[in-house]
C-alpha positions as CSV (number, residue, x, y, z in Angstrom):
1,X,-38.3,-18.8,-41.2
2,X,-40.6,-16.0,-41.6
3,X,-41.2,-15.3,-45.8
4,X,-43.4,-12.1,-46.5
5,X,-42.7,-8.9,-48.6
6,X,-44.1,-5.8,-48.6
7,X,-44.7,-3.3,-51.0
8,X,-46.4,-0.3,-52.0
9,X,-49.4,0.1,-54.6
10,X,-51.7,3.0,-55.8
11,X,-54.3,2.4,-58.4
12,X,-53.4,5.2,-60.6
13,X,-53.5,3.7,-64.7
14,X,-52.9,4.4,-68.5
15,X,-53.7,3.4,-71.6
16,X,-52.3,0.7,-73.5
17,X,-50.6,1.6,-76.4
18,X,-49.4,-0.5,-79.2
19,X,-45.5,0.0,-81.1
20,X,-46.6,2.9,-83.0
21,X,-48.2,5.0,-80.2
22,X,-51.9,4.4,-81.0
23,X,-54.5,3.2,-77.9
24,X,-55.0,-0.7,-78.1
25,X,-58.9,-1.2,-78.1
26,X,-61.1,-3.8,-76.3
27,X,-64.1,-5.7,-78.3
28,X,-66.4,-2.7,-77.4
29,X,-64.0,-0.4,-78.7
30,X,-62.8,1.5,-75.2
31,X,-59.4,1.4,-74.5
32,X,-57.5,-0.8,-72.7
33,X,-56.5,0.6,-69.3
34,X,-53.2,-0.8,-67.2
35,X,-52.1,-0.1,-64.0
36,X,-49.1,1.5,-63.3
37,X,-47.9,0.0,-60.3
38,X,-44.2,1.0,-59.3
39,X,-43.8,3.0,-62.5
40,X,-46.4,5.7,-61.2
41,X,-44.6,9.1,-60.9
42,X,-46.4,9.5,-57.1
43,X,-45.7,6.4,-55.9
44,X,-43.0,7.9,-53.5
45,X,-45.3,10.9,-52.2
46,X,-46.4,9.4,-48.4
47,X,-49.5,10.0,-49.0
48,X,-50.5,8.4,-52.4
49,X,-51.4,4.7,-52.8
50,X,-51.3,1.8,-49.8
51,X,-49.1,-0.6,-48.7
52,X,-49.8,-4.4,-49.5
53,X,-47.9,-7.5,-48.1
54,X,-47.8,-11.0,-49.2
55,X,-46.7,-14.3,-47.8
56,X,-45.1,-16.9,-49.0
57,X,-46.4,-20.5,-46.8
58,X,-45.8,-24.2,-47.7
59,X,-47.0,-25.5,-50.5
60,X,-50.7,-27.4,-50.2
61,X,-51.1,-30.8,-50.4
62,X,-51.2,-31.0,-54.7
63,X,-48.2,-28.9,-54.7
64,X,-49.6,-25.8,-55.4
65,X,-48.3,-22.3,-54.6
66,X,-49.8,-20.7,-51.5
67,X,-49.8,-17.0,-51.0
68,X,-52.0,-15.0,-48.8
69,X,-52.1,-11.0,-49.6
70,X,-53.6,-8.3,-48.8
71,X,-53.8,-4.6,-49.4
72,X,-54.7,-1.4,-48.0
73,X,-52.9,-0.5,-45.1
74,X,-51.6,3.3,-44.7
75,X,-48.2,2.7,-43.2
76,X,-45.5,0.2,-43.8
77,X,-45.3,-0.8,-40.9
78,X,-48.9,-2.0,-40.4
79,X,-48.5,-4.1,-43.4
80,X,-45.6,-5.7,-41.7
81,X,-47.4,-6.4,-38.8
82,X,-50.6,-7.7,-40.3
83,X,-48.3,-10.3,-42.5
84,X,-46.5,-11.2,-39.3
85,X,-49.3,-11.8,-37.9
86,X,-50.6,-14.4,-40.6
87,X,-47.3,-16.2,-40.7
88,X,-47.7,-16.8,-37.2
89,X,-51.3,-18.2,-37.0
90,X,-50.0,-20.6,-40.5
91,X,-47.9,-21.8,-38.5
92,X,-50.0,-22.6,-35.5
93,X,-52.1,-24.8,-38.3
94,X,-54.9,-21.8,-38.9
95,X,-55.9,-22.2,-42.5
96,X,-55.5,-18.8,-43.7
97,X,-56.9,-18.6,-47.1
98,X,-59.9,-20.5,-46.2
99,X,-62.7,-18.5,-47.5
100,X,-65.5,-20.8,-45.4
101,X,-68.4,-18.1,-44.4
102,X,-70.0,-18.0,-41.0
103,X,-72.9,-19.7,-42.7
104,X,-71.3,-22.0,-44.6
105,X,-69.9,-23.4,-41.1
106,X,-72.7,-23.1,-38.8
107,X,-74.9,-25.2,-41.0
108,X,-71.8,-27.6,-41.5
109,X,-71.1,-28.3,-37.7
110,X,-74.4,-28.4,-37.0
111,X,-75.0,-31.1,-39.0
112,X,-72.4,-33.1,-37.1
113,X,-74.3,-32.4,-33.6
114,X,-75.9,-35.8,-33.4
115,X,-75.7,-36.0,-29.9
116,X,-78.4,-32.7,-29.1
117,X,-81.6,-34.3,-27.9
118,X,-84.7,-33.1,-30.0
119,X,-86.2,-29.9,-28.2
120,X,-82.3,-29.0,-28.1
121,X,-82.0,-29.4,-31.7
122,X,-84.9,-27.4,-32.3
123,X,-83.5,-24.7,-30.0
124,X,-80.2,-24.4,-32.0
125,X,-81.7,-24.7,-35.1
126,X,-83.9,-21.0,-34.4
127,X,-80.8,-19.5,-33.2
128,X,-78.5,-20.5,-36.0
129,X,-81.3,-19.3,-38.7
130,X,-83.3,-17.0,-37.4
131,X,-80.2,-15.0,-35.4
132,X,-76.8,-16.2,-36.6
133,X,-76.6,-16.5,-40.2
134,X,-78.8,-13.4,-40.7
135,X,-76.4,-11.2,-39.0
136,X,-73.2,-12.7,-39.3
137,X,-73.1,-15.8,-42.4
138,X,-71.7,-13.2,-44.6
139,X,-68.5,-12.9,-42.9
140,X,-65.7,-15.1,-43.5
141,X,-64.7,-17.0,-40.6
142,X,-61.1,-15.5,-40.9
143,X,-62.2,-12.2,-40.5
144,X,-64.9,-12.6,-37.7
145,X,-64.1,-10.5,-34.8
146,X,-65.9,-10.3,-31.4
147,X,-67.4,-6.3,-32.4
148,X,-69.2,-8.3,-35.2
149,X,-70.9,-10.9,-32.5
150,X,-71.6,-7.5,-30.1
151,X,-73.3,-5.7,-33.3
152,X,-75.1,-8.5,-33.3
153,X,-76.5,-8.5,-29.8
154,X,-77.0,-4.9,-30.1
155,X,-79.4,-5.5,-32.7
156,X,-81.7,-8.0,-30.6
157,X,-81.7,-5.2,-27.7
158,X,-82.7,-2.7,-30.6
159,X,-85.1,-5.1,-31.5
160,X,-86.2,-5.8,-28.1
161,X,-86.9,-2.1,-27.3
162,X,-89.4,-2.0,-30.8
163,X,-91.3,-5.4,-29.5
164,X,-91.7,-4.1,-26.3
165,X,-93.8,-0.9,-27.9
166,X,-95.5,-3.8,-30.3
167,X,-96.9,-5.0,-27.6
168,X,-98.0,-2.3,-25.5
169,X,-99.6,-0.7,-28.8
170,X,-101.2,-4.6,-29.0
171,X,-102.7,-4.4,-25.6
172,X,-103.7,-1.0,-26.0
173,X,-105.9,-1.9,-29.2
174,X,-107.4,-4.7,-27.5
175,X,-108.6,-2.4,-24.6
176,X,-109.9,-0.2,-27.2
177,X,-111.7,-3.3,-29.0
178,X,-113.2,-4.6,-26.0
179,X,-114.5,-0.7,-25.4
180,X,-116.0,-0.6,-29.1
181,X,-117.9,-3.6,-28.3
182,X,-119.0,-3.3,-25.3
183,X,-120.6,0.0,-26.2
184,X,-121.9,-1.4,-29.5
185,X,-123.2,-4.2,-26.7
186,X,-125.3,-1.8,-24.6
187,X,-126.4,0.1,-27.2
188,X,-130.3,0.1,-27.4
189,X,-132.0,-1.5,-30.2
190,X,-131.7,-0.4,-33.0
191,X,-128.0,-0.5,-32.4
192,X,-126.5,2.8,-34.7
193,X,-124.3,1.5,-37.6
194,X,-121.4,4.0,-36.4
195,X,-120.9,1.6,-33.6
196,X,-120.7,-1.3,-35.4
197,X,-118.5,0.6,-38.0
198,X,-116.2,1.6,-35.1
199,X,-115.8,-1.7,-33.4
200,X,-115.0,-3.3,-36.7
201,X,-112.3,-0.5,-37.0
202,X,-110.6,-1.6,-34.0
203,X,-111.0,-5.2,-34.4
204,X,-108.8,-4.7,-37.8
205,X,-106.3,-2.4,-36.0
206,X,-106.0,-5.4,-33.3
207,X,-105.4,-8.1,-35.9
208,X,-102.6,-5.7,-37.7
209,X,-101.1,-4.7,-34.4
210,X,-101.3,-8.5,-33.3
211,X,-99.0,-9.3,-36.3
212,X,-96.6,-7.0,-35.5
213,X,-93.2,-9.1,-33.8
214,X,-93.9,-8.7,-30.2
215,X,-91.3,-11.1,-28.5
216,X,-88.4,-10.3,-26.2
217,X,-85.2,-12.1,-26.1
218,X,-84.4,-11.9,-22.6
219,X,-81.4,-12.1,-20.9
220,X,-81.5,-15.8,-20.1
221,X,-82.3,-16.8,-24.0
222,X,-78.8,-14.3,-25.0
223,X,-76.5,-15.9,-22.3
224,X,-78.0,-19.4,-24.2
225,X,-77.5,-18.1,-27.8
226,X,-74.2,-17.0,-26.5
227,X,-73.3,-19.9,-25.5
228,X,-73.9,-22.0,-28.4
229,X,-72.1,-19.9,-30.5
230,X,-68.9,-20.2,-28.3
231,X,-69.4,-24.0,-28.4
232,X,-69.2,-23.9,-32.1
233,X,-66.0,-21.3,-32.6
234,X,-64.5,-24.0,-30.1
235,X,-64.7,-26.3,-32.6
236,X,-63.4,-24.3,-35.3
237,X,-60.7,-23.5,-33.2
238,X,-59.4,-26.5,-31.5
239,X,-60.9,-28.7,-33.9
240,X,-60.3,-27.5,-37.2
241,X,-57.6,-24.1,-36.7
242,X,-60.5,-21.9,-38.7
243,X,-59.9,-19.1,-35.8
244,X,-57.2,-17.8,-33.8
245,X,-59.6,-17.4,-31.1
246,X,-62.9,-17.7,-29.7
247,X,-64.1,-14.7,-30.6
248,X,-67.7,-14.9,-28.4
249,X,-66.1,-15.4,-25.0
250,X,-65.2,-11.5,-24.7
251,X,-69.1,-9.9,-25.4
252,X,-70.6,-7.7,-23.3
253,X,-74.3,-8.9,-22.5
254,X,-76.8,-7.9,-19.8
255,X,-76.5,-9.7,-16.3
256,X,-79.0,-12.4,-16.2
257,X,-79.6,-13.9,-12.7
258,X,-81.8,-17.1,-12.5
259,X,-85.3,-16.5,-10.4
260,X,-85.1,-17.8,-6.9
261,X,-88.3,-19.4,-6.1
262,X,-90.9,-17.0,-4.1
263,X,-93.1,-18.8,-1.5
264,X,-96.7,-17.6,-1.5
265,X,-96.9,-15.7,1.8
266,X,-100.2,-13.7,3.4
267,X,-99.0,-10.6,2.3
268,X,-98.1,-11.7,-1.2
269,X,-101.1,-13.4,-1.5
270,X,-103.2,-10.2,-0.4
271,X,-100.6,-8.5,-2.8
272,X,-102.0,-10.6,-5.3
273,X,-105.8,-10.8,-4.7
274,X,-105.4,-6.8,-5.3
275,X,-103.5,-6.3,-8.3
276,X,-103.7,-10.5,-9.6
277,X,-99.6,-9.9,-10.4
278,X,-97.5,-12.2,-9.1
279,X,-94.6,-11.4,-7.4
280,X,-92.2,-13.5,-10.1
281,X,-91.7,-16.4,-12.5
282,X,-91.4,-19.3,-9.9
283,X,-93.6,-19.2,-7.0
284,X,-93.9,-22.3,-4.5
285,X,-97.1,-22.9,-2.4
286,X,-96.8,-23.4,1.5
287,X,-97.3,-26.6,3.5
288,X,-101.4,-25.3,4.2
289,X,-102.1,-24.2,0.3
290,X,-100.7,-27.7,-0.9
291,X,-103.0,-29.4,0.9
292,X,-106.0,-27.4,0.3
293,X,-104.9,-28.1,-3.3
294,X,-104.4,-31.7,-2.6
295,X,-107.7,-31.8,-0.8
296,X,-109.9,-29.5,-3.5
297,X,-108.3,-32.1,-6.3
298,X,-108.8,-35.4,-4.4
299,X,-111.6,-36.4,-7.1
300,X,-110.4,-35.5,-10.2
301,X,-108.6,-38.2,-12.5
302,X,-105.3,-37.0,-12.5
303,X,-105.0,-36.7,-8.9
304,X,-102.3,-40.1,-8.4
305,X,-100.5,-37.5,-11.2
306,X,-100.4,-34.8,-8.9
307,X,-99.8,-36.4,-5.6
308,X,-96.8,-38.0,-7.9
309,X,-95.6,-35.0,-8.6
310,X,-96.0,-32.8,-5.7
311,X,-93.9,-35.2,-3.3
312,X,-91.5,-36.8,-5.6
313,X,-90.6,-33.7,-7.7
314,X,-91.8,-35.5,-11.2
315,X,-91.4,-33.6,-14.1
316,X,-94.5,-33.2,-16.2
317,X,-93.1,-35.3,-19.0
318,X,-91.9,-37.8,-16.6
319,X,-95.1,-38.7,-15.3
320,X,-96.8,-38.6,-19.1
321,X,-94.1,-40.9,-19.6
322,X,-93.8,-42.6,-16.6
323,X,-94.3,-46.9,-17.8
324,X,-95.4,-49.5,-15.9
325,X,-92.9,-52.2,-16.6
326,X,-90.1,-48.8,-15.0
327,X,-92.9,-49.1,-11.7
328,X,-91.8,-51.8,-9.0
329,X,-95.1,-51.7,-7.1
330,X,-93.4,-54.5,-4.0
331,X,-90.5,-52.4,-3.5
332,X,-92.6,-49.4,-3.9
333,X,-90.2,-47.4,-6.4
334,X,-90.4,-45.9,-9.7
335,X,-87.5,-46.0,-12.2
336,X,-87.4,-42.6,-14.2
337,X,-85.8,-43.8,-17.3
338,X,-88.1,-41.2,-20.4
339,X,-90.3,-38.8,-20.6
340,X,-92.6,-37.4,-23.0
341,X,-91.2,-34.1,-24.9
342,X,-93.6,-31.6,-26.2
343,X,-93.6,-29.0,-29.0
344,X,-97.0,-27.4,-30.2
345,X,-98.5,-30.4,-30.6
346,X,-95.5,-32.7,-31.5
347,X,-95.0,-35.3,-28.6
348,X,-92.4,-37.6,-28.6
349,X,-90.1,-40.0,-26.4
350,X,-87.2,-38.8,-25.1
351,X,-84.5,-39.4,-21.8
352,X,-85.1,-37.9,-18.9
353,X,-83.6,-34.5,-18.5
354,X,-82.0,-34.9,-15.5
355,X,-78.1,-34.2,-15.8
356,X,-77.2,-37.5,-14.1
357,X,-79.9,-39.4,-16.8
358,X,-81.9,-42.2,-15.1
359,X,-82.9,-42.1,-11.4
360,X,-84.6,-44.1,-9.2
361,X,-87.2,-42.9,-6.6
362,X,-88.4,-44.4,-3.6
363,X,-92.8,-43.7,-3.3
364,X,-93.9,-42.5,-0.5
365,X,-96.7,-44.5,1.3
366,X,-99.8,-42.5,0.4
367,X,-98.5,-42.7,-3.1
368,X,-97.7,-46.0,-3.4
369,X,-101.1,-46.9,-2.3
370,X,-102.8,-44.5,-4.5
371,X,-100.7,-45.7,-7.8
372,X,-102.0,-49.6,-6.7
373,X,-105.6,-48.4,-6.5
374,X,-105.3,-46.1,-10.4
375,X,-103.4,-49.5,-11.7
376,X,-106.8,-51.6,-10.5
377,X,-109.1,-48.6,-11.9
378,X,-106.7,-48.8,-14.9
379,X,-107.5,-52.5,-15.8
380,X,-111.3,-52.1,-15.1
381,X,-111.1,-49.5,-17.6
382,X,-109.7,-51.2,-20.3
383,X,-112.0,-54.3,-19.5
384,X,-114.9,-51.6,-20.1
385,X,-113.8,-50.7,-22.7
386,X,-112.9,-53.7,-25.2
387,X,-116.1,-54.5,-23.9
388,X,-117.5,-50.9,-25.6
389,X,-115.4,-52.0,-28.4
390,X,-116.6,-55.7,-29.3
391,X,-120.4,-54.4,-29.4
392,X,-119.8,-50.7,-30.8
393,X,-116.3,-50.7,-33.2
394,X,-117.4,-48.2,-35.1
395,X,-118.0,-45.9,-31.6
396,X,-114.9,-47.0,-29.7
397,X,-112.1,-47.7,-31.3
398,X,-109.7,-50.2,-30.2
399,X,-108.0,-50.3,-27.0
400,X,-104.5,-48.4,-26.8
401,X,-101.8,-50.7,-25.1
402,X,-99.3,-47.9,-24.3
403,X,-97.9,-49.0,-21.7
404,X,-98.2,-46.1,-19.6
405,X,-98.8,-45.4,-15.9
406,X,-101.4,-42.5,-16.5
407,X,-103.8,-42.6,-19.4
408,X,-107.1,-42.2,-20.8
409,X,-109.8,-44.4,-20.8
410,X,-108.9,-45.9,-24.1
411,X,-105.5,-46.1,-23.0
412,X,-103.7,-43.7,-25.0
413,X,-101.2,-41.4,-22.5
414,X,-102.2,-37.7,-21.6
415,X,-100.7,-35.1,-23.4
416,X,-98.1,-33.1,-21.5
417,X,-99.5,-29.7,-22.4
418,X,-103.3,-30.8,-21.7
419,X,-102.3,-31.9,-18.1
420,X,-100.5,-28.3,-17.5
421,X,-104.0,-26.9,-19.1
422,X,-105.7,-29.0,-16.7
423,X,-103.8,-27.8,-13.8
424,X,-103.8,-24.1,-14.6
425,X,-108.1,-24.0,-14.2
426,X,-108.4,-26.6,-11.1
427,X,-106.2,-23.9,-9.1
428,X,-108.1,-21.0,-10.8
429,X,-111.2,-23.0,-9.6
430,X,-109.9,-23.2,-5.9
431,X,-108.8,-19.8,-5.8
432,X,-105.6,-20.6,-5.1
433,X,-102.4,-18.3,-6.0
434,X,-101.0,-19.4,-9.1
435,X,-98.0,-21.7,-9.8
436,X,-96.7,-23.5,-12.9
437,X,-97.3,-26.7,-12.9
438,X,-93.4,-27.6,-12.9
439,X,-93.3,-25.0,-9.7
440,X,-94.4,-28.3,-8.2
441,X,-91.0,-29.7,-8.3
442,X,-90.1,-26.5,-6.3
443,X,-93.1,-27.6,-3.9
444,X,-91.3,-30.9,-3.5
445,X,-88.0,-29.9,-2.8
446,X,-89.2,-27.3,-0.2
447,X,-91.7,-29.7,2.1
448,X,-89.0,-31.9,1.6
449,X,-86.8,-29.7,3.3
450,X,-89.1,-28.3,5.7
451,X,-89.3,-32.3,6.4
452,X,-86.1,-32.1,7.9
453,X,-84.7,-34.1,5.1
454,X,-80.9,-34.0,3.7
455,X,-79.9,-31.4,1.2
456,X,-78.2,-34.4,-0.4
457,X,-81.4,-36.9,-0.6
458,X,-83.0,-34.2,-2.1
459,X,-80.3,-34.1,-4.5
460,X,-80.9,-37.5,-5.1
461,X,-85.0,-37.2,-5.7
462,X,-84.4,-34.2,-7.8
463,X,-82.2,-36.2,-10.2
464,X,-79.5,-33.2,-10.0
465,X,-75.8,-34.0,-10.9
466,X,-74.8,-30.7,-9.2
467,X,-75.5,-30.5,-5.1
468,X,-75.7,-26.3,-5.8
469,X,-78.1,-26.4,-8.5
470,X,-80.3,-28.3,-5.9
471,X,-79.6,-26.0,-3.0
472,X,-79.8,-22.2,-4.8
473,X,-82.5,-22.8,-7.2
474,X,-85.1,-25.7,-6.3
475,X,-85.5,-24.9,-2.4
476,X,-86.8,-22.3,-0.6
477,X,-87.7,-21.4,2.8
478,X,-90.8,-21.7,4.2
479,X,-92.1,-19.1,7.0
480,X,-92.0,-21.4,9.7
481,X,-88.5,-22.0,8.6
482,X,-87.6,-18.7,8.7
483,X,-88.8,-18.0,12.2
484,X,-87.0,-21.1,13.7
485,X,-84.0,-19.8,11.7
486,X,-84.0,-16.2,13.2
487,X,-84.9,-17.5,16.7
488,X,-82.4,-20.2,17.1
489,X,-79.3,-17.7,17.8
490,X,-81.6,-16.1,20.6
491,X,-82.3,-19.0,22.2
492,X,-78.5,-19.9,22.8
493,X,-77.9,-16.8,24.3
494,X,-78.2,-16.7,28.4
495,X,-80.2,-14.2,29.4
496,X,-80.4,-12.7,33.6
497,X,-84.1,-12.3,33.8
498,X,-84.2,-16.6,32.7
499,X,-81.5,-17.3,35.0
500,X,-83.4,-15.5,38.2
501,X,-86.5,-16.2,37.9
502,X,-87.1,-18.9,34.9
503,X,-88.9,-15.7,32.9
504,X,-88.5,-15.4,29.2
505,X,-85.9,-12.7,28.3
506,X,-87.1,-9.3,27.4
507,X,-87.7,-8.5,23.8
508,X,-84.6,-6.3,23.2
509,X,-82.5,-4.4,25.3
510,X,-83.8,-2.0,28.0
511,X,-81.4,1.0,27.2
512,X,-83.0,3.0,31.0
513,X,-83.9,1.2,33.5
514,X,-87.8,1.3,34.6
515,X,-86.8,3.2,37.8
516,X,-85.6,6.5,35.7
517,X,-88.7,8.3,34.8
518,X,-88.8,9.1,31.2
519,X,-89.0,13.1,31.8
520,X,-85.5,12.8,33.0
521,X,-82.5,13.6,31.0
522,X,-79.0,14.8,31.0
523,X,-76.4,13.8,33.8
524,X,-79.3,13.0,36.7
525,X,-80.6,10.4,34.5
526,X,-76.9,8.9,33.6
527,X,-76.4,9.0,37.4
528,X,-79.4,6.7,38.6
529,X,-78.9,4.6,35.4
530,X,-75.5,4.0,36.8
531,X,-76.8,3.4,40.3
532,X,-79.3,1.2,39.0
């Protein structure tokens, strides 16, 4: 049975006064003040004081008397409502005088999240410091609404709209810098002071506009910050009745559509040559350009890497990772089972990020071969050098045993940010348009297709638990593709000029026939159409 009261408060007061009439004093010597309460002479005008409610729950688990109230509403009947409204959520199990903060919380169940892998961890950790408990650990969790979550998105876009001119006042400093110097460069000798003076000027206003916040949170990184923060008011929900609801699954925030992989056609490339901009994020080289690359690469070190890679869709900490005891070199198969992670320059071990974990993937025959021949130039290598080591210790250091597929000379693996380094200038150096180095999972899945094989077996290679993740974002069409694509319908279509004389069909439609001149219109030329 419902238990709540309402009544009616103003916070009108007067003095205390003892029997004989006289003020009661405090220890500074001020009077004491009361409140009136329901004795005030306007407490039955409508418009003077506010109504409060209280309600009475069951008692907690010492006993001990629990009573939610709260003041301040202008009608009766809203304080009705609002204690109505408590009793009802007390009853669903909501702890309603909980006075846990947003803060408080966050940094509690994030403690419990155990089960994020590292660079996932990291990723909530920003978020929940840098974003979330600036702009909304002050709030209770009982009072957090979904227009405090939308303030808070409103603030990134505010914020994203001042980085944006941070950074266009950046690169417009360093256009003036490289002016200053290039004048103070070509000045004749004896260079004048002035220039140097001014060149030093706009190196300082580079540093101090460099330090200015210059990055955007995009749509992608909101729908992600989004995201966690409903996973963690699910929790407080369904798992510990904080909320009545999830107050993050009703914001607003700007459509964010993933990029659909580009493939680097003439034209773009032209585009390119022109302007050097690239016509988006992910861009996937054709059948020719991956071989020129394949070709202009065949003598570096890391080429098994990037054969690896470019026909068996490796990710780059995959193939870091990649250890030979996970390499069947009979059955010609590699077992993707960890990876190497990088942060800055952190680098540790992790599982593969593939949604169904560990996958297994069947080398093709060029590969196979080349991983047999770097395993033999592998074990010459160390041979070398424990041999460098046992007459020069102090020069070579000892020999790393890492275990690893791909590694230096002294064994240790590569760094996964060194190979992407690596990559970026050796298709600089061709002259080829550029791609990210993990674009070359997107070059896999594409030949693949091109290959003629299964959207499914690609699947499989990709390590994908979803068959539409596969299909919408790690495949796209090449131009050859395309045209067999856009003349297949023709092609089923029967045409009379094939049937009579075994001639290709016409182009398109001949709308007047050839015997009509083309100076004739009106009826005469519908007439001997009709004949025709």
């Amino acid at each position: 049975m419902f238990k709540g009261s309402v009544y009616k408060r103003c916070g009108c007061k007067e003095p205390v006064t003892g029997e004989d009439g006289t003020p009661v004093l405090d220890a500074r010597d001020r009077p004491k003040m009361r409140e009136l309460g329901a004795e005030c002479p306007d407490a039955g005008k409508r418009d003077h004081g506010s109504w409060y409610y209280y309600v009475e729950l069951s008692p907690g688990p010492r006993g001990e008397r629990r009573r939610p109230r709260k003041g301040g509403f202008l009608t009766k009947k809203k304080a009705e409502e609002a204690a109505q409204e408590i009793w009802d959520k007390a009853q669903d199990g909501i702890d309603v005088l909980s006075d846990e903060t947003v803060e408080q919380f966050l940094l509690r169940w994030f403690a419990k999240r155990v089960d994020l892998k590292r660079s996932t961890w990291k990723t909530y950790h920003d978020h929940i410091h840098r974003v979330f408990i600036p702009n909304l650990g002050h709030i209770r969790m009982r009072d957090l609404r979904t227009r405090h979550i939308q303030e808070m998105f409103e603030q990134i876009w505010r914020d994203n709209e001042q980085h944006a001119a941070n950074a266009d006042a950046a690169e417009l400093a360093r256009v003036e810098c490289e002016a200053a110097h290039q004048a103070w460069k070509r000045a004749a000798r004896p260079r004048p002071p002035e220039l140097r003076q001014h060149w030093n000027a706009a190196k300082e206003k580079l540093r101090g506009s460099r330090r200015k916040p210059r990055y955007i949170t995009g749509p992608g990184v909101q729908l992600k910050m989004k995201n966690e923060l409903s996973a963690a008011l699910d929790y407080a929900r369904n798992t510990e009745k904080l909320i009545s609801e999830n107050w993050a699954q009703h914001l607003v925030l700007p459509k964010y559509t993933p990029p659909r992989p580009l493939v680097w056609t003439d034209e773009r490339v032209a585009r390119w040559k022109e302007t050097g901009e690239k016509p988006g994020p992910v861009m996937v080289w054709t059948a020719e350009q991956t071989g020129a690359f394949l070709d202009g690469v065949a003598e570096h070190r890391l080429y098994p890497m990037f054969h690896l890679m470019v026909f068996r869709g490796t990710r780059r900490g995959e193939s870091c990772g990649l250890p030979w005891r996970e390499t069947d070199m009979t059955a010609g198969t590699v077992h993707i089972s960890e990876q190497l992670v990088a942060a800055s320059y952190d680098v540790w071990e992790d599982t593969p990020k593939s949604d169904s974990g560990a996958r297994t993937v069947r080398l093709d025959s060029q590969t196979h071969e080349l991983l047999k021949f770097w395993r033999r130039r592998q074990q010459a290598e160390r041979a070398e050098w424990e041999k460098k080591h046992r007459e020069k210790p102090k020069k070579y250091g000892p020999y790393v045993d890492s275990g690893r597929v791909f590694t230096w000379e002294d064994g240790r693996p590569y760094h996964p940010e060194y190979v992407s380094q690596i990559f970026n200038r050796l298709i600089h150096r061709l002259g080829l348009p550029p791609i990210r180095l993990h674009d070359l999972r997107h070059c896999a899945a594409t030949l693949s297709l091109a290959a003629g094989v299964h959207m499914k077996a690609i699947q499989v290679l990709l390590g994908h638990s979803s068959f539409k993740l596969t299909a919408d974002t790690y495949t796209s069409l090449l131009p050859q593709l395309e045209l067999e694509a856009a003349d297949a319908p023709v092609a089923i279509v029967p045409r009379k000029a094939a049937q009579q004389g075994g001639e290709s069909a016409p182009q398109g439609p001949q709308l007047v026939p050839a015997e009509v001149s083309a100076s004739e219109t009106g009826p005469e030329a519908a007439d001997k159409a009709s004949a025709a």
